[in-house]
N, C-alpha and C positions, 0 to 999 in steps of 0.2 A: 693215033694213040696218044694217050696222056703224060705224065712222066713220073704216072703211079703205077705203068704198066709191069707185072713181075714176068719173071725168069720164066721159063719152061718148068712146068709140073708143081707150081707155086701160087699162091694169089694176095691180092692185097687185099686186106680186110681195113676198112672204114669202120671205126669202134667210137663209142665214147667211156666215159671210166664207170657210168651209171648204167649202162644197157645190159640189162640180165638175157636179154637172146646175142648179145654178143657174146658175154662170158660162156654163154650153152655152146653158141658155135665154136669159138677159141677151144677150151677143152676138148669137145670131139673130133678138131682137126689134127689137135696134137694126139687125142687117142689115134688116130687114122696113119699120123708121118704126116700128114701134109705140112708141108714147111709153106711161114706165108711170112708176111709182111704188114706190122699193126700200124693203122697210124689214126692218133684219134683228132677227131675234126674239130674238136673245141678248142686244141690247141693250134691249132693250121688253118688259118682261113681261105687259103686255096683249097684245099684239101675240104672244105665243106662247100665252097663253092662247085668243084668237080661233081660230088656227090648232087647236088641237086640240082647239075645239068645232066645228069644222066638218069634223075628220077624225079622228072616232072618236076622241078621246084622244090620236093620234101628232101631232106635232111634225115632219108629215112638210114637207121644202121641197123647191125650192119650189113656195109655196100661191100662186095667184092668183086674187085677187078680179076680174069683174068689173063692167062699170056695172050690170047688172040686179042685181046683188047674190049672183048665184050664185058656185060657188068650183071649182076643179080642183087636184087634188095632181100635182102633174110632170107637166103635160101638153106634149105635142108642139107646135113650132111651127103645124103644121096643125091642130091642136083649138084653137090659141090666136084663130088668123086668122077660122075659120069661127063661134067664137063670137061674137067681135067683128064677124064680117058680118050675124048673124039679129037 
């Protein structure tokens, strides 16, 4: 596991300050309660490095981590929710 891995029932989101499917997801996980974790890769060069070992080389955002340590590129509020339920 990374040491961007989150808490239980939490994820970390890999943002940058220009991604407009970041901002869509950002607000529907705070409409949801989901508590997470921002951290934007343009400022973190580990943190964009993480991201594009775990997605083939792209720098795709956003990436979110979650507790089991698995990751999803731009996933939908419902892939976020049902992950966070299994």
């Amino acid at each position: 596991m990374s040491d961007f891995t989150p808490t239980a029932g939490t994820v970390t989101m890999f943002t940058t300050t220009w991604c407009g499917y970041c901002r869509r997801l950002k607000s529907q996980l705070e409409r949801e309660g989901i508590a997470f974790a921002e951290v934007d890769i343009e400022g973190l060069p580990e943190a964009a490095d993480f991201v594009m070992s775990v997605n083939g080389g792209s720098q795709t955002v956003p990436t979110l981590i979650f507790p089991d340590g698995s990751s999803a590129a731009n996933p939908s509020i419902g892939q976020v929710k049902a992950r966070l339920a299994s």
